[in-house]
C-alpha positions in Angstrom: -31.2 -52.2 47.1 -29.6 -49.2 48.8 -26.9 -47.2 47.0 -24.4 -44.2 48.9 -24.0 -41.3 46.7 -21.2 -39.0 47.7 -23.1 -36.3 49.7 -24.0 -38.6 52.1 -27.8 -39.4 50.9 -29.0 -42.9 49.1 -31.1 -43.8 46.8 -33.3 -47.0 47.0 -33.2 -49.2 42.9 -33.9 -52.6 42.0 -32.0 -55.3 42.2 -29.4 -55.5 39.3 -30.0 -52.0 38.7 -26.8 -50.6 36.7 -25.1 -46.7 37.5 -27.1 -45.7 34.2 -30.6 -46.5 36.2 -28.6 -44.9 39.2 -28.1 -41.4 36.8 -31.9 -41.6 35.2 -33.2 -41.8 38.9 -31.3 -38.7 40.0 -32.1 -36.1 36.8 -32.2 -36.7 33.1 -29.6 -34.4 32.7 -26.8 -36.2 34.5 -28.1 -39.3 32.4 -27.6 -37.6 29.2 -23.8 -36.9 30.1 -23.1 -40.1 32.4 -20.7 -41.8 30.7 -19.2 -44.5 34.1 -19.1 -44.7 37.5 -16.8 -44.5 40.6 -18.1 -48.1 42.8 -16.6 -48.7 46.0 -13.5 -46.9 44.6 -13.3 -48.6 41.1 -13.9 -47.1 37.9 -16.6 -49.3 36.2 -18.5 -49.1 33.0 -22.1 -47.4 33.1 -24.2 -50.5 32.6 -22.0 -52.7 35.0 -24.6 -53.8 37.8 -24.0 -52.3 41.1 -24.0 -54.4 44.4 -26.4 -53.5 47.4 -25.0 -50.5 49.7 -22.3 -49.5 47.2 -20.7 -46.2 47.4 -21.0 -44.5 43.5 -20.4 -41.2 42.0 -21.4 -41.2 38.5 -18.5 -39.7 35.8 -19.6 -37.4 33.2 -18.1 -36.5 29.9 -17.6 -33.1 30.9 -15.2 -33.7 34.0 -11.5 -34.5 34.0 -12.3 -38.6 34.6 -14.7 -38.5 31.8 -11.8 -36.8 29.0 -9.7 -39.4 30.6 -12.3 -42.4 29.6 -12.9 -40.4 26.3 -9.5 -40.9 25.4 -8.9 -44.3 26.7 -11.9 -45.3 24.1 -10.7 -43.4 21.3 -7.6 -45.3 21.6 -8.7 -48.5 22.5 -12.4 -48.6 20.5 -11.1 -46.4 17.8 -7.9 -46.3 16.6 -7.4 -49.9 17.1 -10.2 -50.7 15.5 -9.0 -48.4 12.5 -5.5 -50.2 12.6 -6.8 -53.5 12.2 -9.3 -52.6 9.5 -6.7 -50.9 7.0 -3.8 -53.2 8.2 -5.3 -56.5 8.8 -2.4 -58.1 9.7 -1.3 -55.4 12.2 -1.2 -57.2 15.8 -2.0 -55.1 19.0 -0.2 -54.4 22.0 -1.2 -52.0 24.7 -3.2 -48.6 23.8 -3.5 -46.5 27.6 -4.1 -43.2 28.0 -1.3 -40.1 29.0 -1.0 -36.3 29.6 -3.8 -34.8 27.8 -3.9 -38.2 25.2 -3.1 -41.2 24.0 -0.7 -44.0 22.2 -1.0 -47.3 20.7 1.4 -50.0 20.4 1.5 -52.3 17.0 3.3 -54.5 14.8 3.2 -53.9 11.6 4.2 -55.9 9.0 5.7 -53.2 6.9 6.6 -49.9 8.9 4.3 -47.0 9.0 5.4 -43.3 9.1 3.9 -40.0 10.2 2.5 -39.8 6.6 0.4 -42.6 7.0 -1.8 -41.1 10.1 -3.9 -39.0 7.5 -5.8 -42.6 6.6 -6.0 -43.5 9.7 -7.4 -41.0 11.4 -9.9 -40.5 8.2 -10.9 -44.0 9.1 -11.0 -42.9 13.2 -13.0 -40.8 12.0 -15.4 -42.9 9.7 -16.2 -45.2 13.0 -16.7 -42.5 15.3 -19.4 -40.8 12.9 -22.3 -43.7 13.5 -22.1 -42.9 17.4 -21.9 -47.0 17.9 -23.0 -48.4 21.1 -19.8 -49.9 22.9 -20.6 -53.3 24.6 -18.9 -55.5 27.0 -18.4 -59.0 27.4 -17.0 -61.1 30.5 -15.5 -64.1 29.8 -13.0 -67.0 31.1 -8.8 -67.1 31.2 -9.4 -70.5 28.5 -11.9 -68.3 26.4 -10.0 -65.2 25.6 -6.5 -67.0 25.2 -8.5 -69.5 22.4 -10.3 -66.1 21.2 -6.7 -64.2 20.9 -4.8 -67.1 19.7 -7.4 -67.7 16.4 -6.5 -63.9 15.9 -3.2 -64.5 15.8 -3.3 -61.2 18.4 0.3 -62.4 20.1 0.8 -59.2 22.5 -2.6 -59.9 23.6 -2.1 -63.7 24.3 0.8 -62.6 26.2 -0.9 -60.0 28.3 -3.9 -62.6 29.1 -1.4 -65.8 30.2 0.6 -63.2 32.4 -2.3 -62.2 34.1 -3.4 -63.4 38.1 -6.7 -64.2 37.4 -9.2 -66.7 36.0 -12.4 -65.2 35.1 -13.8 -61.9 34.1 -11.9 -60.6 31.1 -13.7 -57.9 29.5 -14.1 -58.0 25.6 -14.9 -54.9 24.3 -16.7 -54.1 20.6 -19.4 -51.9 19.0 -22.4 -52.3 17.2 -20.9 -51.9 13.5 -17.9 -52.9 13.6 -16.3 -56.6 14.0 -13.0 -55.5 16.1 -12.7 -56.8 19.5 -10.6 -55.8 22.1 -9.8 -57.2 25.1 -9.2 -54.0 28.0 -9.8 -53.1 32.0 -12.0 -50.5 30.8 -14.1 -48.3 31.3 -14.9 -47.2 28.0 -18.0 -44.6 27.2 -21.3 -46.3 26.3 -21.4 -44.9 23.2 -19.0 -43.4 20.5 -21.2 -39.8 20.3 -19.5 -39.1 23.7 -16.1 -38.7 21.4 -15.1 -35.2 21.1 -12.3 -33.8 19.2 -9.1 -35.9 18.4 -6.2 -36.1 15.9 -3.4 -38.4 15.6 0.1 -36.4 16.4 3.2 -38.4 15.4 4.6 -42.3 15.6 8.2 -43.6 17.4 9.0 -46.8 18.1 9.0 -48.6 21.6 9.8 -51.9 22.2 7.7 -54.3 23.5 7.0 -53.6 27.3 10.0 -50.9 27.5 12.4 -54.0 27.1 15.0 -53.5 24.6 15.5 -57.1 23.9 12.1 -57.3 22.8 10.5 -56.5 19.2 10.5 -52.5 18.1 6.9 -51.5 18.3 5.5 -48.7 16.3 3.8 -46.3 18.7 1.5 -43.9 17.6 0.3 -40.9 19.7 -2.7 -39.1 19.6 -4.6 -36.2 21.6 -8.7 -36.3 22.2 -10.5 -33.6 23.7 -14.6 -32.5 24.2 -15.1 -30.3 21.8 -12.8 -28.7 19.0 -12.0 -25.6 20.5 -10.2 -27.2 23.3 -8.2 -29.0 21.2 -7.1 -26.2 18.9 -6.1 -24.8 21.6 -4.3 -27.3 22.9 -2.3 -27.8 19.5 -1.7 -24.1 19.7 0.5 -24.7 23.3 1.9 -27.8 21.6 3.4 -25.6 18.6 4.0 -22.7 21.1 6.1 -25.4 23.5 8.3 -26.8 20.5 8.9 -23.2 20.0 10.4 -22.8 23.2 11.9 -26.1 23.1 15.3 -25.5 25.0 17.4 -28.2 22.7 16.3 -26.2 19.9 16.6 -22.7 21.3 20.5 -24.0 22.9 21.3 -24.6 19.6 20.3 -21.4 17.9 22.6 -20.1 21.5 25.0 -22.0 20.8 24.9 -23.1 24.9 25.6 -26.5 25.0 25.6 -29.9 22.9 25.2 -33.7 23.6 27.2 -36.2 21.7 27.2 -40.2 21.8 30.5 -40.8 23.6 28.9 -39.2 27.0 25.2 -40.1 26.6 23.3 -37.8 29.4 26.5 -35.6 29.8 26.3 -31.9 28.6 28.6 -30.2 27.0 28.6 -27.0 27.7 29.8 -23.8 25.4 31.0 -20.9 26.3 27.9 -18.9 26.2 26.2 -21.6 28.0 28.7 -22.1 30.8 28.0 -18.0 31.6 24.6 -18.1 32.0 25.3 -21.6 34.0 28.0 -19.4 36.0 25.7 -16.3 36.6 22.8 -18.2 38.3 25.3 -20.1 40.6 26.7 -17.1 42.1 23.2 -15.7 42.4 22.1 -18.9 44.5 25.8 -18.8 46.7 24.8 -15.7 47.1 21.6 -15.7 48.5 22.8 -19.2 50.3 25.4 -17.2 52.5 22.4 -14.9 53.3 20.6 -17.0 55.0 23.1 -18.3 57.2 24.5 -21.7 55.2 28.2 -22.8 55.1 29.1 -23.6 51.4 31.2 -27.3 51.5 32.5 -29.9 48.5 32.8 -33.6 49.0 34.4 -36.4 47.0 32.8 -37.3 43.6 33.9 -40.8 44.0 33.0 -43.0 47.3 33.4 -46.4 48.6 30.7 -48.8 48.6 30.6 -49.3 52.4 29.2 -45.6 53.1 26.5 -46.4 50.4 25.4 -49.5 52.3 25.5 -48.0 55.6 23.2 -45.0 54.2 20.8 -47.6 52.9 21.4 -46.3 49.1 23.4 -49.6 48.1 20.1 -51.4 48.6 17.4 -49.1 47.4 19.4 -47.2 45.1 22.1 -49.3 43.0 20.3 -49.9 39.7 20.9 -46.2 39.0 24.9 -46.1 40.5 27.7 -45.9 37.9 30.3 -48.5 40.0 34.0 -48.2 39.4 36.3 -50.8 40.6 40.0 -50.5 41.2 43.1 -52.4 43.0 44.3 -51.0 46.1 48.2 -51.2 45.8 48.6 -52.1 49.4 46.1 -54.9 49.3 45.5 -57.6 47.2 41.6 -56.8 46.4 39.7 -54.6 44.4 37.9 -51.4 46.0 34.2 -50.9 44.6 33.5 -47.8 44.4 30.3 -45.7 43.3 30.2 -42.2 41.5 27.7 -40.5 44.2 24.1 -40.0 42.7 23.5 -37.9 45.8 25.4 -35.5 48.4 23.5 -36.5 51.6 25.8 -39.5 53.0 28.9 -37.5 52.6 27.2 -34.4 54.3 27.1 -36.4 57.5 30.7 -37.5 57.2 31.5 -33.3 57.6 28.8 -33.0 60.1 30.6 -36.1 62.2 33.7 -34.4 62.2 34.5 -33.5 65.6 31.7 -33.5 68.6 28.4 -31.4 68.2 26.8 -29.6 70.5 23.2 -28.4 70.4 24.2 -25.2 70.6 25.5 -25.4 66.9 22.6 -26.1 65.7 20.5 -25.4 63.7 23.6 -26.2 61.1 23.1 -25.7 57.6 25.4 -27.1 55.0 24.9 -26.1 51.0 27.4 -27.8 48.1 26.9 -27.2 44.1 27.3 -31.0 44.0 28.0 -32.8 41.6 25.6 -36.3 40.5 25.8 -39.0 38.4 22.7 -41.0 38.2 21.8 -43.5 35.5 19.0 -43.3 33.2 17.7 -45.1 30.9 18.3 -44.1 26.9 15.0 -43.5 26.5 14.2 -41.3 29.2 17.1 -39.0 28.5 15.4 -35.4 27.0 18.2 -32.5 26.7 19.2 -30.8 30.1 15.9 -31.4 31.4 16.7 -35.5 32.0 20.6 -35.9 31.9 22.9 -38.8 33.8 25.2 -36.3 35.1 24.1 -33.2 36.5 24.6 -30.2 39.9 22.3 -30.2 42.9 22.3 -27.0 44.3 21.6 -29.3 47.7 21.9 -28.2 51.1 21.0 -30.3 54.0 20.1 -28.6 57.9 21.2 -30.4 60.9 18.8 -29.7 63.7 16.5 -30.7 66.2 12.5 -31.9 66.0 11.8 -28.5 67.5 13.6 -26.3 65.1 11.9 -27.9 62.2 8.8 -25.5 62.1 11.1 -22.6 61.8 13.1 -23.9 59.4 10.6 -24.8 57.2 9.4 -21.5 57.7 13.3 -19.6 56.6 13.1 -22.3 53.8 9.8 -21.6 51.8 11.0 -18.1 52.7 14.0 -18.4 50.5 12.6 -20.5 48.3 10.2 -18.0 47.0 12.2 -15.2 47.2 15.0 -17.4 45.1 12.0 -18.4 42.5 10.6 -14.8 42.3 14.1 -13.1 40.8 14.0 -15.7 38.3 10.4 -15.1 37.2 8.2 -17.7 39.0 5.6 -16.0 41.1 3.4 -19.0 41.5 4.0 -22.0 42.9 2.2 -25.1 45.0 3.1 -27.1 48.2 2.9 -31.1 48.2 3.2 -33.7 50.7 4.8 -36.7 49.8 4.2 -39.5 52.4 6.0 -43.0 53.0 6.4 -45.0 49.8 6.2 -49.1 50.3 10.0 -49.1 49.7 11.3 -47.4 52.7 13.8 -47.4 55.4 13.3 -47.0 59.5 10.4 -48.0 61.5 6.5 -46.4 61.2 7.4 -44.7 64.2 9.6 -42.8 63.6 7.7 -42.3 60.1 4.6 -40.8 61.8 7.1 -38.6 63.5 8.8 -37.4 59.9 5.3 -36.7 58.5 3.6 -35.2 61.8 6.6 -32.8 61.9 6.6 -31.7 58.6 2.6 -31.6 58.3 2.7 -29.7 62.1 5.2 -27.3 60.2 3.3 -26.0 57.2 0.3 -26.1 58.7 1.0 -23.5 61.6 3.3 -21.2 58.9 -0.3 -21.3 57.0 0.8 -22.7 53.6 -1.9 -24.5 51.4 -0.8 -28.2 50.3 -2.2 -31.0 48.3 -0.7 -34.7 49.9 0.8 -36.5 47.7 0.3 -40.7 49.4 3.4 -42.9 48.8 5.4 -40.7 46.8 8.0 -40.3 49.8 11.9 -40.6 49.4 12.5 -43.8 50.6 14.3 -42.4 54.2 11.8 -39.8 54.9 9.1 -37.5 53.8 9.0 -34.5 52.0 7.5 -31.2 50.9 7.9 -31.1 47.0 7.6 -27.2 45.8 5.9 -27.2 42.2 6.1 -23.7 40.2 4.2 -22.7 36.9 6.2 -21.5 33.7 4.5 -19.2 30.8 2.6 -22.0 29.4 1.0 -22.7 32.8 3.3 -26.1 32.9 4.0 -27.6 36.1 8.0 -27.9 37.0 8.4 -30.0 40.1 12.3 -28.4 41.4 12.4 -27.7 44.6 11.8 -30.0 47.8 12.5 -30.0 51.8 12.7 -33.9 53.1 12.5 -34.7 57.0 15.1 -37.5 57.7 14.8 -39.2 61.1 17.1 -42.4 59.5 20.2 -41.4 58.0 21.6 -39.6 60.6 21.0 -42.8 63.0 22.0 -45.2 60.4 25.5 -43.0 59.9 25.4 -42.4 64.0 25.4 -38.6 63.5 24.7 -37.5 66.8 25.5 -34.7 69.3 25.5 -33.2 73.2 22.1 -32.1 73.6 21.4 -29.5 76.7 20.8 -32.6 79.1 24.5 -33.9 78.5 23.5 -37.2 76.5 24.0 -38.0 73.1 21.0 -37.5 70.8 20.6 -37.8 67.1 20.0 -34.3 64.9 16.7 -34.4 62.2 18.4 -33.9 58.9 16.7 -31.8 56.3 17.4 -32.5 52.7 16.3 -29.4 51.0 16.8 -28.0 47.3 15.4 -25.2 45.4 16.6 -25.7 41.7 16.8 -29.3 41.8 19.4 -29.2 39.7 21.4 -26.5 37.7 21.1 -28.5 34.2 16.8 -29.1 34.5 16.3 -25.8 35.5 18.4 -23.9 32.8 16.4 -26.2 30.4 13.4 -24.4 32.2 14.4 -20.7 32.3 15.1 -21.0 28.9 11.4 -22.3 27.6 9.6 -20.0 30.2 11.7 -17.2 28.5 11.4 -18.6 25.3 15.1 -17.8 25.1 14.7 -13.9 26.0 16.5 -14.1 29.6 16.8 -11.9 32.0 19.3 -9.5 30.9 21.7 -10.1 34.1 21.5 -14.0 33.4 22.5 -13.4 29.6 25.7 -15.0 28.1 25.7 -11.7 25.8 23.8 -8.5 27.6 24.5 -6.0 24.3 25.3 -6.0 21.1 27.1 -3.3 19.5 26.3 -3.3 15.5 27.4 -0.7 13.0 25.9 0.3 9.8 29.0 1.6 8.3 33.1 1.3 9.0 32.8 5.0 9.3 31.0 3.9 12.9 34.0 1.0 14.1 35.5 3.7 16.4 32.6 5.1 17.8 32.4 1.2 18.6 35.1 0.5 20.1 35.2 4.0 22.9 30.9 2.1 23.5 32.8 -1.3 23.7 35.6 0.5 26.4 32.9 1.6 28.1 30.9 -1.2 28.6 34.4 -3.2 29.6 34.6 -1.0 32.7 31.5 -1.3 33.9 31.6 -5.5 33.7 29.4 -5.6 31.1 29.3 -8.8 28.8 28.8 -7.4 24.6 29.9 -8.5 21.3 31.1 -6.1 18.5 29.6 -6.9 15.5 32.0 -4.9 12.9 31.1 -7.4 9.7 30.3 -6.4 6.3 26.3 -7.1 6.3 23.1 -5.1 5.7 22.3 -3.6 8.8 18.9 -5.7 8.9 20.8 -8.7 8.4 22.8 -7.9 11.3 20.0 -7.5 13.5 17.9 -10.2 12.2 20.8 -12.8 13.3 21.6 -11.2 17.2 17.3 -11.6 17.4 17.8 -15.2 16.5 20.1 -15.6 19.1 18.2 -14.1 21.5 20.7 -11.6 22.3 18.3 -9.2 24.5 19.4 -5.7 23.0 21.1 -4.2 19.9 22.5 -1.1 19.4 23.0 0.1 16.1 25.8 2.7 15.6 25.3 4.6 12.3 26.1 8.3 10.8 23.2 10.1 12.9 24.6 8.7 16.0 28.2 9.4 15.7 27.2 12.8 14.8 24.4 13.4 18.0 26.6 10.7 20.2 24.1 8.7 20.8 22.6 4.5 20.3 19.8 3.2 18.6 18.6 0.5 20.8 16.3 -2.5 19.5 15.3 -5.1 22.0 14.5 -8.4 21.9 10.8 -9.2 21.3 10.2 -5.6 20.7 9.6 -3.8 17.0 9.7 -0.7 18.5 13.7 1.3 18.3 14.6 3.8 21.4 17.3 6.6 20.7 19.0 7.5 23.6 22.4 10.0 24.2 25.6 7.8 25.0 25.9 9.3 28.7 22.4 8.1 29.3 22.6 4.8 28.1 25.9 4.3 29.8 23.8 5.3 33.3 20.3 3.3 31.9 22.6 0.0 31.2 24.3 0.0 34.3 21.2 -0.4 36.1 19.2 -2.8 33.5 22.1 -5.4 33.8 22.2 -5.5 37.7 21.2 -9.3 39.3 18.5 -9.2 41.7 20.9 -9.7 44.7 22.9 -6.4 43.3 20.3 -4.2 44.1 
């Protein structure tokens, strides 16, 4: 039989030849680290038999679809098969594979903690050691429901009587060892492929993410090739929970959550500065490129949502309200808005457009209410309420190019002052939910495709993941830990503005109906705070700090000395704290770093004496002396925002 490889050549093997026979024929290297096989698109295990003129590429262990399998095995083949052994009465749920690992879902009959993943993994580990063949099995719907049910495997009964099919469940097991498993697969063809892995924590989860179902205790793992990529991986994991903004807000005292506003933040003083400070930088740099600042209604009637389509598509995640209208006898429903865009058009209808106007760009700090589910909340970075710093451009098919262009232009000029050189373009194209026709969704995605394309931007596409009235341009920057922060976007509408009859005089004299860009660069004010703050691990740019200096004395000999400092930095703007208290010197110090209060300067006999500071900074051992009239002139300078230059 004939078999495509992915370069365009074939290869001739015998019937019922498998992707293993496929590997062996092309080099004994790519044999020894096959591990499955791409077929006609599907991932399949190595010795699956492979149907005359398929198209296969064969997966090794050493590329990113091999780790994935690795880890889908460890979990599935390993640490359910450890489970089972030292709990035997443990029953299985659902054990995939996520971000750089793995989880398991069980029953047990007594609860397990994070002390108990020691013996575990020692027995993951036991399993993995005799390098066991992995075999697989098909069998009927009737065969693995009896199988499960003598088990007494319940998840797993529910999972095969829920499924669409008849035939070809695959049961999974090894040579030495009597667990069986019943998975999609693929799964490596033996367990010497199996690299590096260690169990991290467990939480609970219920019972396919329904809360009315029984609490499942999950427990997490990571797996990687070799050991070396895994220490280093736990390395970033200890360095991220270090940066961890919940924890570093706290030690800021920035902001709290509490139960009576799930998803609502609370923010402190020093908080509410920095939140303050970055909102006047983005007005600012808003107004500079030409967009008029507006504010619309928090709360708005249902009928606008349903004309905009958002009633429909969008409801499950609307906080409704419901009141009685005194001058009617019925009850107004009503819907805090989870997005600005509808009530954008309503300013934009205000009066008749002409295409002279445009392009016209309208910007609002607006302010969204969206719900979430209690599990998916995670500190500012998933909240319910929360500010878009959203803007929407009302202009014409022809103006898009350029103001893509004037977009990605302020984008990365917005994303460089706050530290983020590097970022990448996606394309997000029509999702299955959607609104208008597919014509006028080729002309959304040609548009914006046309657009970045000419301005000579590099872009990955991004198939389905659309916003359900138009496509969009998703910008994706890097933090410290090389993470990727999806925050800013630029959406083509060719709906909404029809839908909410948004229309003005073009140059002809008729009426015609303006593109509306959605476009964002934060995302939103809470998220991306939560992200400055882990990229600088709490150290922030000294303009966007709630407290820029600290003025600490080593004796009371130094409080006036203080206070004519403290004068000065009052006349020059300058936000400090005066720490007069009656502490060690190194105490003092110790507790601003904590903080992260970028710079100290300690006021002691020496300095009254030469008039001068003794600066310590933040993340620096290192102390600077410098005379009072040039540290006046230095920190002047050091605390300017980028758009003060």
């Amino acid at each position: 039989m004939e078999i495509k490889l992915p370069d365009g050549s074939s290869r001739q093997l015998p019937d019922g030849a498998n992707a293993f026979d496929l590997a062996n024929d092309i080099g004994k290297n790519l044999a020894k680290s096959a591990v499955a096989a791409w077929i006609n698109g599907s991932q399949k295990d190595l010795l699956d038999p492979l149907p005359d003129k398929a198209e296969v590429s064969i997966i090794t262990i050493d590329s990113e679809d091999g780790l994935e399998i690795m880890r889908h095995t460890v979990a599935a083949q390993v640490l359910a098969a450890a489970v089972k052994n030292l709990y035997p009465s443990a029953k299985l749920a659902i054990g995939p594979t996520i971000e750089n690992g793995f989880y398991y879902d069980v029953l047990f009959e007594d609860p397990i903690s994070s002390e108990d993943l020691q013996a575990i993994q020692n027995k993951m580990l036991d399993i993995v050691a005799k390098g066991s063949l992995v075999k697989k099995t098909l069998h009927s719907k009737s065969e693995v429901s009896k199988l499960f049910a003598n088990l007494d495997e319940t998840y797993k009964q529910q999972i095969i009587k829920d499924a669409d099919q008849d035939d070809d469940f695959q049961i999974y097991t090894n040579d030495d060892s009597n667990f069986i498993d019943l998975c999609k697969g693929p799964h490596l063809p033996n367990l010497g492929f199996i690299g590096a892995f260690k169990l991290t924590k467990v939480s609970g989860a219920y019972w396919r993410g329904d809360a009315k179902n029984e609490m499942l205790t999950r427990i997490y793992g990571t797996a990687w090739r070799n050991q070396k990529e895994q220490d280093e991986y736990l390395a970033n994991l200890e360095e991220a929970e270090q940066r961890d903004h919940r924890k570093i807000g706290k030690d800021m005292n920035l902001f709290h959550f509490q139960d009576e506003a799930p998803g609502m933040v609370f923010w402190h003083p020093r908080g509410w500065t920095i939140y303050t400070k970055l909102e006047e930088y983005i007005r600012f740099r808003q107004q500079e490129s030409g967009y008029h600042e507006i504010r619309t209604p928090l709360v708005v009637d249902r009928k606008l949502w349903e004309k905009s389509g958002h009633w429909d598509k969008y409801r499950e995640n609307m906080f409704i309200t419901e009141i009685d209208e005194e001058h009617a006898n019925e009850k107004r429903t009503n819907a805090l808005k989870p997005m600005n865009c509808p009530c954008h058009v309503q300013v934009f209808n205000q009066g008749v457009r002409s295409y002279r106007e445009l392009p016209m760009r309208y910007a609002e700090f607006g302010s969204c209410h969206r719900y979430e589910a209690s599990g998916t909340m995670h500190g500012l970075m998933r909240v319910r309420g929360f500010t878009q710093d959203d803007g929407h451009i009302f202009c014409t098919e022809a103006q898009i190019e350029g103001e893509t262009d004037l977009f990605i232009k302020l984008l990365s000029k917005i994303y460089n002052d706050l530290g983020f050189n590097d970022f990448k373009i996606k394309l997000s194209t029509r999702p299955e939910i959607r609104v208008g026709s597919d014509e006028i969704w080729d002309q959304a995605e040609n548009s914006l495709q046309s657009a970045i394309e000419k301005l000579g931007y590099a872009y990955d596409i991004d198939e389905g993941d659309g916003a359900f009235y138009g496509p969009k341009l998703d910008f994706v920057l890097t933090d410290a830990l090389g993470r990727s922060w999806q925050c800013g976007t630029l959406q083509a509408d060719f709906n909404l503005p029809e839908r909410l009859d948004a229309q003005y005089i073009g140059e002809d004299g008729d009426k015609h109906y303006p593109v509306m860009l959605h476009r964002a660069i934060l995302g939103s004010f809470e998220r991306f705070i939560g992200i400055l703050i882990e990229n600088y691990k709490g150290n922030l740019p000294i303009w966007l700090a709630p407290i820029q200096v600290v003025i600490a004395t080593v004796t009371d000999d130094a409080n006036e000395y203080a206070k004519e400092i403290a004068s000065n930095l009052d006349q020059l703007n300058i936000r400090y704290r005066l720490d007069q208290r009656n502490e060690k010197i190194s105490y003092k110090v110790r507790d601003h770093m904590a903080q992260k209060n970028p710079m100290v300067i300690v006021l002691g006999k020496k300095e009254i004496e030469d008039q001068s500071v003794n600066i310590r900074r933040l993340g620096n051992s290192e102390t600077q002396e410098m005379s009072l009239k040039n540290f006046m002139k230095f920190i002047s300078e050091e605390v300017k925002a980028p758009h003060h230059d």
